[in-house]
Every structure is written in structure tokens, then in C-alpha cells.
C-alpha positions in Angstrom: 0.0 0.0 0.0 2.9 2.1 1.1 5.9 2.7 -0.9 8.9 2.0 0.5 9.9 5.2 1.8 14.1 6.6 2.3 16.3 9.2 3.4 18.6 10.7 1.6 21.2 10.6 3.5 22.8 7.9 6.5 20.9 8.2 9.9 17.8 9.8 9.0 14.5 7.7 9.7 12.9 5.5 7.1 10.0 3.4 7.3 9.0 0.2 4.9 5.4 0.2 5.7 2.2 2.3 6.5 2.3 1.6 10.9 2.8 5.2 10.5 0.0 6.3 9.6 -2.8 3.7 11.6 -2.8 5.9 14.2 -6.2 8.4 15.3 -4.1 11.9 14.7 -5.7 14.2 11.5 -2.8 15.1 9.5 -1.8 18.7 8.8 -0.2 19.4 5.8 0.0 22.5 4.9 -3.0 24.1 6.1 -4.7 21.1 5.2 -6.4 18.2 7.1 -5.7 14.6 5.9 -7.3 11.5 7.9 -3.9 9.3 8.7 -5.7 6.1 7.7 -7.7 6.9 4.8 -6.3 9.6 3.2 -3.1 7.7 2.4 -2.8 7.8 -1.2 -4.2 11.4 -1.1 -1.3 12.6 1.7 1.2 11.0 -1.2 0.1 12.8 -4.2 -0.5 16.3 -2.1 3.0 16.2 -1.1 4.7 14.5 -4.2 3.1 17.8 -6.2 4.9 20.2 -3.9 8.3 21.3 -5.6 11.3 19.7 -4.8 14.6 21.2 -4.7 17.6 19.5 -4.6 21.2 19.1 -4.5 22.3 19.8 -7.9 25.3 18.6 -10.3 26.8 20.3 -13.4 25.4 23.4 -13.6 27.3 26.3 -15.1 29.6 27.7 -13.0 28.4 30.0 -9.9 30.1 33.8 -10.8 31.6 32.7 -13.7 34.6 30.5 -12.2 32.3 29.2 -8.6 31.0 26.2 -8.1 29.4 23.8 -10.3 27.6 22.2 -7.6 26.2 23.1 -4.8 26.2 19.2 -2.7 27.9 20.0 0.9 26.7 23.4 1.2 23.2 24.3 -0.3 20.8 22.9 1.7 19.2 25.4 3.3 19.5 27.4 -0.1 17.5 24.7 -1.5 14.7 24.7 1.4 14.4 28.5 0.9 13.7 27.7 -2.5 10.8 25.0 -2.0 9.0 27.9 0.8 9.3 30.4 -1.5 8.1 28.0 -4.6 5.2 27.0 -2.4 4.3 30.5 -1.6 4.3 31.2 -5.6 1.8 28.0 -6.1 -0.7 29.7 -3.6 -0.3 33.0 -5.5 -0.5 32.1 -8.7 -2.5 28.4 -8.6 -4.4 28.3 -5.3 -3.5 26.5 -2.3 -5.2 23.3 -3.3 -3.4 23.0 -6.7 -2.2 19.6 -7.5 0.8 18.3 -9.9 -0.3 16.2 -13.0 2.9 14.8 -14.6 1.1 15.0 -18.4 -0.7 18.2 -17.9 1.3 20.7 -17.0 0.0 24.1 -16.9 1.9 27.3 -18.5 1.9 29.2 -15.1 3.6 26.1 -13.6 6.2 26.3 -15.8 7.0 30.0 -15.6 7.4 29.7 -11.5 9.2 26.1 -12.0 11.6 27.8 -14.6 12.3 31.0 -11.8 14.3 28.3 -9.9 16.3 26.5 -12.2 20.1 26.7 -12.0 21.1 29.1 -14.2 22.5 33.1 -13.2 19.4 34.4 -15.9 16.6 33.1 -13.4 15.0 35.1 -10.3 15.1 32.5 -8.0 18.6 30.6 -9.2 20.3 29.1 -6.7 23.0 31.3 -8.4 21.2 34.5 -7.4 20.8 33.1 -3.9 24.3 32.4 -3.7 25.7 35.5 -4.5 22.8 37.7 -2.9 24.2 35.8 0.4 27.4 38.1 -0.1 25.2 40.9 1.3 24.4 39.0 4.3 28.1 37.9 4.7 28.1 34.8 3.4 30.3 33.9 0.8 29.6 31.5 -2.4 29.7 27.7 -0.9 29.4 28.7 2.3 26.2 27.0 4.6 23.3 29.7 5.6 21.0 29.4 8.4 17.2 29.7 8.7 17.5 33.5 9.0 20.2 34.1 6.3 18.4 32.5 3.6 15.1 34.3 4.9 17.0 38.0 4.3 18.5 36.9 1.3 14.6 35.9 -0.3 13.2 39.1 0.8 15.9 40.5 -1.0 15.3 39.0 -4.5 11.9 39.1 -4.0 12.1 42.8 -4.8 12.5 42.2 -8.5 9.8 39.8 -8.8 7.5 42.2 -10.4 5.5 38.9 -11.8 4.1 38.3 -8.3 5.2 40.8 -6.4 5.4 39.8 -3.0 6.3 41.6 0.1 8.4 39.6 1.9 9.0 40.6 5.5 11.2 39.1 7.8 10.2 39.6 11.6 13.4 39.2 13.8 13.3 39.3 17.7 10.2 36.9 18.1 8.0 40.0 17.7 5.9 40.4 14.7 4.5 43.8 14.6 1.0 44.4 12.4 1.5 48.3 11.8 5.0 47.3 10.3 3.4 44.2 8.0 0.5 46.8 6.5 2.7 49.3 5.8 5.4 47.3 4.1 2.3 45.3 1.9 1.2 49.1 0.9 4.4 50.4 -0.3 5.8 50.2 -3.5 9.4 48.2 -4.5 12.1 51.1 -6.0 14.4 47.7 -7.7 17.3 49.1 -9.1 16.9 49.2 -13.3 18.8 47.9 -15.9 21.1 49.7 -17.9 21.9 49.4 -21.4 25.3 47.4 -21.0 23.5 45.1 -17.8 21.0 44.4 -20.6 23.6 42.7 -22.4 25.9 41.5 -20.2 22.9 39.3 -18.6 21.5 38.7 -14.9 24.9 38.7 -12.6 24.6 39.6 -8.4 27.5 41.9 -7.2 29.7 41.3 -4.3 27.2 44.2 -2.7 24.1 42.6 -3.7 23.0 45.1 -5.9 21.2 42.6 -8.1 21.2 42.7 -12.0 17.3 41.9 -12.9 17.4 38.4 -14.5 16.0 38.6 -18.2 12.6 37.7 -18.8 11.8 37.4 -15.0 10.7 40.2 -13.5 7.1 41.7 -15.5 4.3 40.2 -15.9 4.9 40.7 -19.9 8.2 38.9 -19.8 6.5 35.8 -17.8 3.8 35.4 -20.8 6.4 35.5 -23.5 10.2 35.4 -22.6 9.0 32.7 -20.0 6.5 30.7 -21.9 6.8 27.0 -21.7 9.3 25.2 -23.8 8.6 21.9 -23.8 5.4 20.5 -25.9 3.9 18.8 -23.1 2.8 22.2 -21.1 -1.2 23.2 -21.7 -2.4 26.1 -21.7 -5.3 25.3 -20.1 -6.9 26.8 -17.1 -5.3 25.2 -13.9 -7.1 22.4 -12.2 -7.5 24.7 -8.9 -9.0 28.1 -8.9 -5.7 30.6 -7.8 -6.5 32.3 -4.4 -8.2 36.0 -4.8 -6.2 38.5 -6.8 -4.7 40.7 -4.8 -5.5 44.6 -4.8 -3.2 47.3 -6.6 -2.7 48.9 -3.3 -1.9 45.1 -1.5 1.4 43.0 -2.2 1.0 39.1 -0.9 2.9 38.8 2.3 5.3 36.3 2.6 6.0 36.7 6.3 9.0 35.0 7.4 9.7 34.5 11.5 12.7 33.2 12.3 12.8 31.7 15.9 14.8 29.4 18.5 12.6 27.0 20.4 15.1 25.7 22.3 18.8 26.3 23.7 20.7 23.1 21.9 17.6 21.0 21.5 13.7 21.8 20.8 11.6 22.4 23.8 8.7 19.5 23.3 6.1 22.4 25.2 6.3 23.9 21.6 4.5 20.9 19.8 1.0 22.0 20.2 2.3 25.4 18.8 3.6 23.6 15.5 0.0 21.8 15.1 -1.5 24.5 15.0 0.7 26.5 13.1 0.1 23.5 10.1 -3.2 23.8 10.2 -3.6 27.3 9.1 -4.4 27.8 5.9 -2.1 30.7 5.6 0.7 28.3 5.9 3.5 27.9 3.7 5.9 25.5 5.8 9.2 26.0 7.8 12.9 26.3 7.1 14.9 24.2 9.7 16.4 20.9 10.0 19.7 19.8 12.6 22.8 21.1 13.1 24.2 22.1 9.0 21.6 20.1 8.0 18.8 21.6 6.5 15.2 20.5 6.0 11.6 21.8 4.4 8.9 20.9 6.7 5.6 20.5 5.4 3.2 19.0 7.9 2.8 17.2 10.9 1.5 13.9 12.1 1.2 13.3 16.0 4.8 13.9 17.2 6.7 13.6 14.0 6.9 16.1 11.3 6.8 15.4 7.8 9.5 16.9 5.3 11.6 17.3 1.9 15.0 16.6 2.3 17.2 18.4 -0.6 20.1 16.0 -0.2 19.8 13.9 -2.9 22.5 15.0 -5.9 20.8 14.9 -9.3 22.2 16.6 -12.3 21.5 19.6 -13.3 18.1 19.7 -16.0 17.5 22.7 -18.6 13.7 23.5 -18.5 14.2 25.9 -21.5 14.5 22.3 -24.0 12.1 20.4 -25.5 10.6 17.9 -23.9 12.2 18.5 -20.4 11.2 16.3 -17.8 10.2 18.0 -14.3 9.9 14.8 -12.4 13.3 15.4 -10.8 11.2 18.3 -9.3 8.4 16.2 -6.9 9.7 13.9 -4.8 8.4 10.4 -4.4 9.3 10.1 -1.0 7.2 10.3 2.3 9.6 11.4 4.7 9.4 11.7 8.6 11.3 12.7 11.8 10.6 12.9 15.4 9.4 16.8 16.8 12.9 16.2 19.3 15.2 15.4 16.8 14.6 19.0 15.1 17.1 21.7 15.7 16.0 24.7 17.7 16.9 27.6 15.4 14.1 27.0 12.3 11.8 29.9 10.3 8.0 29.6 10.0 6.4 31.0 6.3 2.8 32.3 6.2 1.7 33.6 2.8 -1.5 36.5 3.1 -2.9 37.2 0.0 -4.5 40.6 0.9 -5.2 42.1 4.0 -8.3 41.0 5.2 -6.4 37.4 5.2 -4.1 39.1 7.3 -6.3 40.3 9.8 -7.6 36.4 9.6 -4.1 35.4 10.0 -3.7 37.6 13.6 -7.1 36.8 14.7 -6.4 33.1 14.8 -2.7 33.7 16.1 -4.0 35.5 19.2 -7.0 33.1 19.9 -5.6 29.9 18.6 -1.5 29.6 17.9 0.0 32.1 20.1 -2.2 30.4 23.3 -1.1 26.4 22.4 2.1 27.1 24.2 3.9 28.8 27.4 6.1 30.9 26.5 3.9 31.5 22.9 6.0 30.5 19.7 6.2 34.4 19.1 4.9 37.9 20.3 2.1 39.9 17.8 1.1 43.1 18.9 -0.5 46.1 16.9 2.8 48.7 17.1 5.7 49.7 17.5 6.6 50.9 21.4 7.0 54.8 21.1 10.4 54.5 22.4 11.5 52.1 19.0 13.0 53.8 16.0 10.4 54.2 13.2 10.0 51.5 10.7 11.4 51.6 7.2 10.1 48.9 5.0 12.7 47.4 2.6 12.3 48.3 -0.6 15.4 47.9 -2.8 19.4 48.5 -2.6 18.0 51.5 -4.4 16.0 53.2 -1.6 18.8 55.0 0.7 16.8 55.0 4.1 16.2 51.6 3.7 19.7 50.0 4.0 20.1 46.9 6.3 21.9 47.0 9.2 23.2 44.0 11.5 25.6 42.3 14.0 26.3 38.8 14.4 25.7 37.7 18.3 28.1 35.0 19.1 27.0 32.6 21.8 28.8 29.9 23.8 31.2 27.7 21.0 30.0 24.4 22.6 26.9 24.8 21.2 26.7 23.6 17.8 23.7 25.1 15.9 23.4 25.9 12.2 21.6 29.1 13.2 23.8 32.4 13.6 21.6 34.9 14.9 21.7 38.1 13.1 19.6 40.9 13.8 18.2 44.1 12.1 18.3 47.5 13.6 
């Protein structure tokens, strides 16, 4: 009944069999409920049709002369990738969209082609790479939770496709005022010039990021990006995309980095996470152990279901005929225990407009925020008086808006992939 299900790497949990699932817990995968014993097959094709990003091999060099993979080091690159990827599905598909490996529709393709390994597309692990420069991480060097959650709100400025707002709330404190007026204001991305237009998409050592060609308007995704291979309809898509956004509205992707836990995850949280996959505003979490990174999806009593980007496959050019996306949609059900998760992880919730944002803290106060003691986070309305005034992020462009941060550096016996940095 159950396929076979592994790991991709030694001394992660497998099972060979479905004792898993006969067990009386629903299943929450993101933001939806499964029943364990007879939603089986269902729970295997829901997660199968998320995308899957990998370890890749053979791939044109990073910067020219950089790697040519990224095996050893891009986990977490790759996990950023699959919550931002998911967060594109709700925007543009719907939340209950579903993968059909013969009909593949064109807006499918454009997002699927934003992340494929080459320094021309938005969402390349290329452009991740060297946009981590900004946040002091070199090319080939591992990122944490928080890293890769700076460096997506960063490229997610010159996604003028889907324009999302992307905010990133740092010290456990998410703060509504600051949310609505980032999702009101406007991105200033730096343009083009004549000789970047030729030269193609490259990210400079100080992040200020080339546009990618044929990524960033919504012009550019209907003809630049249109689908290759034959395969790809242009039909409708089998599940109504959620409500179009107003002009005055960007989708938040809201981002909270936390630690639940000093070098191992405080159990009291578990509740919290249950909730937190039941939302439908939930786009999963960036985490893992120790330099070993992890996409987590859903949960099932006190294990957590996952993708696991440590499987190298070689590199595959979406822009040929009759390119195969399988590669892309893992046939794996993976699981690990709620313990055996590092501390230091990232939660995703995607708001389409604001009224699902003012759904979103409604059910955090009554519901999320209450499962535990302490609460997974703080939300409260805004800023203290005594707090510097917010200045949303807008682009490398926009003067007052330049990042600042520190790195704190903690006691060296504890090993955690997480270095905290925080935003003044």
C-alpha cells in the first residue's frame, strides 16, 4: 500500500510500511487536514506535487569560475527555495493546486523555470548564492534559517511577476503596523542599464542585483518565459488561484525566524507547531539539525513530515524540449521525530490581501499564540514609542532603507546551524 519510503542521507529515519500512519491523529499538511488512515494515497500525491529542490550537479559555474555544484553546502539554499516555490503555487494556482505529470499548466512552468540553475533566473540558486554576499556569506558557504530568509526578501524585490512583500520579523516580535505598511508600499528595484542588458543577470559582491531577463514583468513571464517543452497546456489550472490581490496590497510572505530551544527543541512547543500547520495561511518552515537543512511540510502526532534536498541529481535545462520535471516532486514520504529538530528553524505564512491578514492575527491570538507557554512568538499592533520608526525594505536603491546587522556569538560548545543576526 505504502511505498517503500528513504532518506537521503545515512541516519535519517525511514519506514518500509504504513504503521505510521494507523494511528487516530488528522494530518496537517500545509494548512490542510488529511485522515492518517484513509487519506493515504491522497497525503502522497499532495506532497509528491509540492516542488522539490535539490542538490544539484553540473550546472554552469556560480560567478563565472564558482562552483558547479552546490552538494555540501546548499541545503538550506534549497529549502528556501521550495518555501518560497510554495508561496508562488498559492499565488498564482491556489492553495489546493495539484501536480499532473502530463498536464502541466503554463503558469507552472514560468514559476518552476524562476528556480532552475542558471544566473538568468530570479530565484537561481546562483542569485541566492551570490545575494548571500550581502548577508556575509560567501559562495559555498552553509546559511542558516535566518540568512536564507534576508536573502529571499531580497530578491523578492525584482519579482514584479508576483510581487510579493516579503517581511522578515526578527526578535520573536511580529508587529501588524509594520506588516500593512510594508504590503502598501511600493518596490524602488534598481533598473537595468543598457550594458547590464547585455551583459545578462549577474549579483554583485554588494548585492546590488542585475534583474534576471525575462523574469521580473508580468509581460516577460507570458512571453520570454513561456513554456518550452510541448507537453505544457495552456489550459486553465485544475484549482482556482486564491483571490487576486489589490493594486494597493502586495501578498505577504511573512517569514519568523525563531529558536525553540537552547541546543535542543523544547517538546512544550509541539501544540504550537500543530496549529501552526493547520492554518491555511501556511507555507511550511525552514529548519532541519545542526548544518543540516530541511523543508517541513506537515505534521502527524509527534513527527513532522519533510523534503530533504540532499539527494544530488544533475543539473536539468527547463528551456528544452521535452524537459522532464519529475526530478522536481519527490516520491518520498519522509518523517522525523518533533525532538530530533534543531531549535533555530523559520515559520512561512503567505496572506494574499489584507483582510487574510487580519484572519491570520485573529487566529494567532485566539488559537497559535495560546497552544504554548512561552507563545511561539509575540504579535502586537505597534511599535513601542520609544523604538525607531520602521522603514520597509524596498530595494538596494532606496537610501533609508539600507540593512543594518551584527552577528551575536554565543557559547562555541553549542553547535547550531543558526547564527543569529539581527536588524536595527
Amino acid at each position: 500500500m505504502l511505498e517503500t519510503c528513504v532518506t537521503m542521507e545515512p541516519g535519517y529515519y525511514e519506514f518500509e510500511d504504513h504503521a505510521f500512519f494507523e494511528i487516530d491523529d488528522p494530518v496537517f499538511i500545509l494548512g490542510r487536514e488529511f485522515n492518517a488512515k484513509q487519506d493515504l494515497e491522497e497525503i502522497k500525491h499532495f506532497i509528491r506535487s509540492r516542488l522539490w529542490f535539490t542538490y544539484r550537479k553540473n550546472f554552469m559555474p556560480i560567478g563565472g569560475t564558482g562552483p558547479v555544484s552546490d552538494q555540501g553546502w546548499g541545503c538550506m539554499l534549497r529549502c528556501g527555495q521550495m518555501l518560497l516555490a510554495q508561496s508562488l503555487i498559492v499565488r498564482h494556482l491556489g492553495r489546493e493546486w495539484i501536480w499532473d505529470r502530463d498536464h502541466k499548466e503554463r503558469v507552472y512552468w514560468n514559476i518552476l523555470r524562476l528556480f532552475q540553475d542558471k544566473k538568468s533566473c530570479m530565484y537561481s540558486l546562483h542569485q541566492i548564492a551570490q545575494m548571500g554576499v550581502s548577508e556575509r556569506k560567501e559562495v559555498g558557504e552553509w546559511f542558516g534559517p535566518n540568512t536564507a530568509a534576508q536573502v529571499l526578501k531580497k530578491l523578492a524585490i525584482y519579482d514584479e511577476w508576483s510581487r510579493l512583500a516579503v517581511h522578515v520579523a526578527m526578535d520573536n516580535l511580529v508587529i501588524e503596523q509594520d506588516v500593512k505598511l510594508l504590503c502598501k508600499s511600493q518596490p524602488r528595484p534598481r533598473r537595468r542599464t543598457d550594458s547590464e542588458h547585455l551583459e545578462g543577470a549577474t549579483a554583485s559582491a554588494s548585492a546590488s542585483l542585475t534583474i534576471p531577463e525575462g523574469c521580473c514583468s508580468a509581460a516577460s513571464i507570458n512571453s520570454d518565459l513561456s513554456p518550452a517543452p510541448s507537453t505544457v497546456s495552456t489550459d486553465a489550472p485544475s484549482a482556482a488561484p486564491t483571490e487576486t490581490p489589490s493594486n494597493n496590497w502586495r501578498p505577504l510572505l511573512l517569514i519568523v525566524p525563531l529558536r525553540l530551544g537552547l541546543t535542543e527543541m523544547n517538546m512544550c512547543y509541539l501544540k504550537a507547531i500543530k496549529e501552526y500547520f493547520a492554518l491555511p495561511h501556511c507555507v511550511g518552515i525552514i529548519g532541519g539539525r545542526p548544518n543540516h537543512a530541511l523543508y517541513f511540510l506537515g505534521v502527524v502526532g509527534d513527527e513532522l513530515l519533510y523534503l530533504d534536498p540532499h539527494e544530488c541529481q544533475p543539473a536539468v535545462d527547463l528551456d528544452e524540449d521535452e524537459s522532464d520535471d519529475s526530478s522536481y516532486h519527490c516520491p518520498f514520504l519522509l518523517h522525523m521525530p518533533f525532538d530530533r529538530v534543531d531549535p533555530s528553524l523559520a515559520l512561512g505564512f503567505l496572506c494574499m490581501n489584507e483582510s487574510e491578514f487580519d484572519e491570520l492575527a485573529s487566529r494567532l491570538r485566539t488559537k497559535l499564540l495560546k497552544s504554548s507557554n512561552p507563545p511561539l512568538f509575540e504579535l502586537v499592533d505597534a511599535r513601542p514609542k520609544s523604538w525607531p520608526k520602521f522603514v520597509p525594505y524596498l530595494g538596494e536603491d532606496d537610501p533609508t532603507a539600507r540593512i543594518k546587522e551584527f552577528t551575536v556569538v554565543g557559547d562555541a560548545q553549542f553547535d547550531s546551524e543558526e547564527e543569529f543576526e539581527l536588524l536595527q
